[in-house]
C-alpha positions as CSV (number, residue, x, y, z in Angstrom):
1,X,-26.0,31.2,33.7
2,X,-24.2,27.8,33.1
3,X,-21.0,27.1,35.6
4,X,-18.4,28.1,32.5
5,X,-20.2,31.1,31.8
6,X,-19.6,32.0,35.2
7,X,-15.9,31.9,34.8
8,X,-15.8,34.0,31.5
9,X,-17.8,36.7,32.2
10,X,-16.4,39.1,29.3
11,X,-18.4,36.6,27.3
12,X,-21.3,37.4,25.2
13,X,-24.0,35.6,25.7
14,X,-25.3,34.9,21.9
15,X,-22.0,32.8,22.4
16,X,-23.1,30.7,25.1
17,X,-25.8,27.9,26.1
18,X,-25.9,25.1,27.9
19,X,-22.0,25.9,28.9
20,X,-21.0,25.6,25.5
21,X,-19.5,27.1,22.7
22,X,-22.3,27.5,20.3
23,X,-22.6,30.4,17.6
24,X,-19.6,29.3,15.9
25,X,-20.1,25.4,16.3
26,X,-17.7,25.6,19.7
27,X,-14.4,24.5,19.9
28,X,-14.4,21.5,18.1
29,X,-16.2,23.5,14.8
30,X,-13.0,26.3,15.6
31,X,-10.5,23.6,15.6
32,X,-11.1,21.1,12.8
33,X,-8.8,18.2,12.6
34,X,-6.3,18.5,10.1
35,X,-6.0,14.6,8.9
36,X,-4.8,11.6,10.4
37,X,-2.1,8.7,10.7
38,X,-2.6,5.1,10.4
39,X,-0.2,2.8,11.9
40,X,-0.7,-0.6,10.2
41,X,0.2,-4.3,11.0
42,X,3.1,-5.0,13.0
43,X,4.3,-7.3,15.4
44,X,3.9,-7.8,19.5
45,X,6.1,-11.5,19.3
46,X,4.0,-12.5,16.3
47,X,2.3,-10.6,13.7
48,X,-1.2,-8.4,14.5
49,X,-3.6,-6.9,12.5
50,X,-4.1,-3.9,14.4
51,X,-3.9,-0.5,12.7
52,X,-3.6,2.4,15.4
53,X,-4.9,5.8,14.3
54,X,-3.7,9.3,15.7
55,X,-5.4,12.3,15.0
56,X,-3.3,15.1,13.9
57,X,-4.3,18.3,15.2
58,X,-6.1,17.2,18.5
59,X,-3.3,14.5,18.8
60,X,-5.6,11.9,19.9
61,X,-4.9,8.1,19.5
62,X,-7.7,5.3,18.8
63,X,-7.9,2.0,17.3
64,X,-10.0,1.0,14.0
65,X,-12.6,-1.7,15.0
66,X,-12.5,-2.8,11.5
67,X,-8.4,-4.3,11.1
68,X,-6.1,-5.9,8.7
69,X,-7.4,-9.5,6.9
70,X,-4.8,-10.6,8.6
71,X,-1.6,-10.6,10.8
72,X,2.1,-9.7,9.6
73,X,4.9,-7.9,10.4
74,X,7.2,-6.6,8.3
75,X,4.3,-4.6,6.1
76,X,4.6,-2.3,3.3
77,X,2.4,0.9,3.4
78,X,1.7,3.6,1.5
79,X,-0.9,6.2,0.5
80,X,-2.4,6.3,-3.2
81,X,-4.7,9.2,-3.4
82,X,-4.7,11.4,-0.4
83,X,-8.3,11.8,0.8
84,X,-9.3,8.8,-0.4
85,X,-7.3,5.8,0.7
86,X,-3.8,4.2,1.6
87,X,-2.4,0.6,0.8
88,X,-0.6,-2.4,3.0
89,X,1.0,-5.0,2.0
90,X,0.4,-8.0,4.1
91,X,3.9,-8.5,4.7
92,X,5.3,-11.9,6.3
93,X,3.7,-13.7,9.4
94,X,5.0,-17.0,11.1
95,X,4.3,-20.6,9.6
96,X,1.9,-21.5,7.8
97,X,1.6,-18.2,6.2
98,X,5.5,-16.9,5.9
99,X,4.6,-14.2,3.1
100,X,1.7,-13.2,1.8
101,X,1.1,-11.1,-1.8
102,X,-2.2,-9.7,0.0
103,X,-2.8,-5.9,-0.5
104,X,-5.2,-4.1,1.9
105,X,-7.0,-0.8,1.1
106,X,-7.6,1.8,3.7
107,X,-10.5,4.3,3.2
108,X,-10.1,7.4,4.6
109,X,-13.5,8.7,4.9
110,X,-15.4,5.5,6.8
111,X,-12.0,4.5,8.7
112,X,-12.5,0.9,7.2
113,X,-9.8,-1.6,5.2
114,X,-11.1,-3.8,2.9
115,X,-9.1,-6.3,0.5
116,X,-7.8,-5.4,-2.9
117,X,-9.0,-7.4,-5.5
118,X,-5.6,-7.5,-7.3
119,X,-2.8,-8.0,-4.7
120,X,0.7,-8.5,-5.1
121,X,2.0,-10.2,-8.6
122,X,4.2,-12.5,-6.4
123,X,4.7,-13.7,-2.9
124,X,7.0,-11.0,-1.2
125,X,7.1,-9.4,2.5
126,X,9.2,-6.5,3.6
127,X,7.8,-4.4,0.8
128,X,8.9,-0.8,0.7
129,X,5.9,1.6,-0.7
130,X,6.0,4.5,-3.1
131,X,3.4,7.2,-3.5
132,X,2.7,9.3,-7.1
133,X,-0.1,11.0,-5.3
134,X,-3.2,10.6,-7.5
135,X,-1.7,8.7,-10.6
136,X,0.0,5.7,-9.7
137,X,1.3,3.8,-6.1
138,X,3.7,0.9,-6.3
139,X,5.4,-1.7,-3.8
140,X,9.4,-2.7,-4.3
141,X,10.0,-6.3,-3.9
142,X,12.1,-7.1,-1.0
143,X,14.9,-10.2,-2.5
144,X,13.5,-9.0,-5.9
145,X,14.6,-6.3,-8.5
146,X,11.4,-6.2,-9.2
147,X,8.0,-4.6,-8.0
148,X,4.2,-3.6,-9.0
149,X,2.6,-0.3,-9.6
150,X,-1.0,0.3,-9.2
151,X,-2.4,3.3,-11.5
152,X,-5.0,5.5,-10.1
153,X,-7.9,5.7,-9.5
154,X,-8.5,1.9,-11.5
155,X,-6.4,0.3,-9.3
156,X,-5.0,-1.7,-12.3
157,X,-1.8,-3.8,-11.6
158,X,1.3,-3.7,-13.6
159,X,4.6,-5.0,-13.0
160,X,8.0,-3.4,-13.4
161,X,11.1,-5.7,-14.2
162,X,14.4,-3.7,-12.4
163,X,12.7,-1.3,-9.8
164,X,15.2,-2.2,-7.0
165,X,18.8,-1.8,-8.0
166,X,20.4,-3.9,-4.8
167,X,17.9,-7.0,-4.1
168,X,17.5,-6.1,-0.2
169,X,14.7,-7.2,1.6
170,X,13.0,-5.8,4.7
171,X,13.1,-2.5,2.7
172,X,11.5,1.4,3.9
173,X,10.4,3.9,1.4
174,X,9.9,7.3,1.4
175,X,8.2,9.5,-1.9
176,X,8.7,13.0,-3.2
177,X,5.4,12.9,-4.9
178,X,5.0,13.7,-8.6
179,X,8.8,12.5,-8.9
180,X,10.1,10.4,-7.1
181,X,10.8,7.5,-4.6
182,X,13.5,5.9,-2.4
183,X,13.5,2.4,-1.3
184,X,15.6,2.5,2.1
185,X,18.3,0.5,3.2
186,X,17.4,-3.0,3.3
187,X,18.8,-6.6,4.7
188,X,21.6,-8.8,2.8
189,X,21.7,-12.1,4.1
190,X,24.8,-12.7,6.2
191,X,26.2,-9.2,6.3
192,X,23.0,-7.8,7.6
193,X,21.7,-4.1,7.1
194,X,22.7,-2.0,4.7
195,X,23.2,2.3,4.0
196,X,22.5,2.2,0.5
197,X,19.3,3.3,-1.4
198,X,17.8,3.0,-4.7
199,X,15.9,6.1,-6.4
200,X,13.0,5.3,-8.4
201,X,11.3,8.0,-10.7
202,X,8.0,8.0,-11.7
203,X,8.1,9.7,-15.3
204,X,9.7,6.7,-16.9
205,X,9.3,4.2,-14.0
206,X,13.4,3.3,-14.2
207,X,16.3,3.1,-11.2
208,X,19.8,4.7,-10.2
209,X,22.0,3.4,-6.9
210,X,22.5,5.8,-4.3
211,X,25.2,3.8,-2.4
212,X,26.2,4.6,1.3
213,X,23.6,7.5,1.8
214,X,22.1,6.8,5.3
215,X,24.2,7.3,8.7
216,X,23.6,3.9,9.8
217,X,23.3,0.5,8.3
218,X,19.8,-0.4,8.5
219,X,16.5,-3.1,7.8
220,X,12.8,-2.9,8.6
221,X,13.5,1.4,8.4
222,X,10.3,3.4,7.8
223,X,10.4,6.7,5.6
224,X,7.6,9.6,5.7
225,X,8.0,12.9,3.6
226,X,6.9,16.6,4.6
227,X,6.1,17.1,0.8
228,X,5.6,20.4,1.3
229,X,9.2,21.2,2.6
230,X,10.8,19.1,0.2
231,X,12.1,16.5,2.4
232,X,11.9,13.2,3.7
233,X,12.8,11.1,6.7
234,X,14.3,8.2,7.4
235,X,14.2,6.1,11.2
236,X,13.8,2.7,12.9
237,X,15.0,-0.9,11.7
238,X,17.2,-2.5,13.2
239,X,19.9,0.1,14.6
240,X,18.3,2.1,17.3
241,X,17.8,5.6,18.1
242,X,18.9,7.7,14.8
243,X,17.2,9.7,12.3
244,X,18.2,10.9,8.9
245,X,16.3,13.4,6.2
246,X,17.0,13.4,2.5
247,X,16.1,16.9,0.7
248,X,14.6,15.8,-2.4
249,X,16.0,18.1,-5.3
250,X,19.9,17.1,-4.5
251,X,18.9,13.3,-3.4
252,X,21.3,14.7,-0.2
253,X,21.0,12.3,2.9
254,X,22.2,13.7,6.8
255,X,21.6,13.2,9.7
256,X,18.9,14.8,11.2
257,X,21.0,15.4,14.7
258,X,18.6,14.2,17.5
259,X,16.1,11.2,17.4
260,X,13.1,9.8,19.0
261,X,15.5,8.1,21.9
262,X,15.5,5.1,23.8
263,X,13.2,2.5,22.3
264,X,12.9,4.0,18.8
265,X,13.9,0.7,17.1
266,X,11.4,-0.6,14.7
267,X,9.1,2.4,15.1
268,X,6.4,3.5,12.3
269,X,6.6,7.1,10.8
270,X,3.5,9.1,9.7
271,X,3.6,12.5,8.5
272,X,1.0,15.8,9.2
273,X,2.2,17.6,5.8
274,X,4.0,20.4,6.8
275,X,3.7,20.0,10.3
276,X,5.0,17.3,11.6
277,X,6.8,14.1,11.6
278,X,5.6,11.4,14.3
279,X,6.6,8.3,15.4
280,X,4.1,5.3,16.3
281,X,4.8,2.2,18.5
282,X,8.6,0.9,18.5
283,X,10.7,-2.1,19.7
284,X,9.1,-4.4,22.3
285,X,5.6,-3.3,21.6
286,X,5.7,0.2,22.0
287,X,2.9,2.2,22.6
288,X,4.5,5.2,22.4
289,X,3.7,8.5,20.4
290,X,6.6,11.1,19.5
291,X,6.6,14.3,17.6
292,X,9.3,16.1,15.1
293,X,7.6,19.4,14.1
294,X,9.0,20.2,11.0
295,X,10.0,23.6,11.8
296,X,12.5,22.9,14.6
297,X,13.2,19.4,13.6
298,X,13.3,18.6,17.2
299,X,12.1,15.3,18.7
300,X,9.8,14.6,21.8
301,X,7.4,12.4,23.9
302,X,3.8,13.1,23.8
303,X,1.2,11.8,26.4
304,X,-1.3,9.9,24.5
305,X,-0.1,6.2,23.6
306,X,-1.2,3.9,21.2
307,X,-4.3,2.3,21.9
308,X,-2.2,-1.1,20.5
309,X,1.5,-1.2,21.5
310,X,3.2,-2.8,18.3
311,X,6.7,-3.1,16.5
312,X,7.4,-3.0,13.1
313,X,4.6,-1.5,11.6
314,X,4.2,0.4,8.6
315,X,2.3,4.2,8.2
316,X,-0.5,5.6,6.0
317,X,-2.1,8.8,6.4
318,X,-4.5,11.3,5.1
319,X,-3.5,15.0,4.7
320,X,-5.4,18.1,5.3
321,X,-2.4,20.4,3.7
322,X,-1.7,19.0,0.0
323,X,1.1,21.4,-0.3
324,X,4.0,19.6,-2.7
325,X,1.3,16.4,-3.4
């Protein structure tokens, strides 16, 4: 009798060998992991190619061996297909690079990023990226009223004249899949960030102004969505600690109430689909991890830490619940 056996002893033994868990594939085989999040590029004082992953259910943080093609801050991010693959956009380094019109693709089911063979149409960084789950993903300009869209699964490029209505730059997004996109906040030269968003719908690929929507005046903010509530979430840039959600049906923006706290500045979001809302890194190359489940909406720590403390990164991620995809 093995040492855990000893301690269980209401435990049948067909259930048992070795100390393990065995006739239903033991704990792991019980508890299968639910998807995961990717935190992409970023900066630690210049701009890394790290991408940080966190497992969802067993909340477990590692590090892909196989990185970006190359280091930015300031990237765009989103996911195309779930189950198959997310997209970053390379984003802005320091000189001799400045911006880049580089996409990255990340494969879900080998952990591995390899280049897109048709990147951006023009030189942009600060990207915000929208996801039509299965049919098309797109990047806004930042500086540009313009953007590209990607159809899927040929991953052919086209470009759309007047997807941003107010020119920002250093822009989020956040998409209600199958309808529609926001991209968030943004900066405007000399009078900084910005509260105002531009919705983007898919079915006909046009925008509308949503002016003064978010509680704080914001750049470099992140956006995930719990698709399957209908929401989406808004946090990081520039100001601080706050956190806003927008329910997708009424485009209605408040404030969520509580945040992530003290260093949450220039965090990533990712998003366990009707879960959970986490946060990944933060100002001063954070290595921190936090969780919002989406049933209280409340924020906290958790132990594990990024493998790669970074700012200013951008999230993918790979659902195991498709609800509302």
């Amino acid at each position: 009798m093995s040492r855990v056996e000893r301690f269980h002893p209401g435990t049948k033994v067909s259930d048992w060998y070795s100390g393990s868990i065995a006739a239903n594939g033991g704990w792991a085989a019980a508890n299968p992991e639910t998807g995961a999040g990717y935190s992409c590029g970023g900066s630690t004082g210049s701009g890394v190619n790290y991408v940080n992953r966190l497992a969802f259910f067993r909340e477990t943080t590692s590090a892909l061996s196989n990185s970006l093609s190359g280091g930015a801050y300031g990237v765009g991010a989103t996911t195309g297909t779930n189950g198959t693959a997310g997209y970053i956009s390379l984003g802005q380094e320091w000189a001799p690079h400045y911006v880049r019109g580089t996409i990255n693709k990340l494969v879900f089911s080998s952990d591995s990023v390899i280049g897109l063979a048709t990147g951006l149409s023009a030189t942009k960084s600060g990207c915000a990226g929208f996801q039509n789950d299965g049919t098309a993903f797109y990047f806004s300009f930042g500086n540009s009223a313009d953007g590209d869209k990607w159809t899927q699964p040929s991953e052919t490029r086209s470009t759309i004249s007047n997807m941003d209505y107010y020119n920002y730059y250093h822009l989020g997004g956040v998409s209600d899949s199958g309808s529609h996109a926001y991209s968030l906040a943004g900066y405007a030269g000399g009078v900084g960030g910005q509260d105002d968003c531009t919705k983007f719908t898919f079915s006909n690929d046009s925008r509308s102004a949503l002016a003064s929507v978010l509680s704080e005046n914001a750049y470099w903010a992140e956006g995930a969505a719990n698709h399957a509530g209908g929401k989406g979430y808004i946090a990081g840039g520039t100001p601080g600690a706050w956190l806003d959600r927008v329910v997708f049906s009424s485009d209605t923006f408040s404030s969520v109430g509580n945040d992530f706290g003290s260093g949450s500045a220039n965090i990533g979001l990712t998003t366990d689909n009707n879960v959970a809302l986490y946060r990944m890194g933060g100002q001063s190359s954070s290595s921190a991890v936090g969780k919002m489940p989406y049933s209280t909406e409340t924020c906290a720590t958790l132990t594990p830490t990024l493998v790669n403390g970074v700012s200013m990164s951008s999230c993918v991620e790979n659902h195991a619940d498709t609800s509302g995809l």
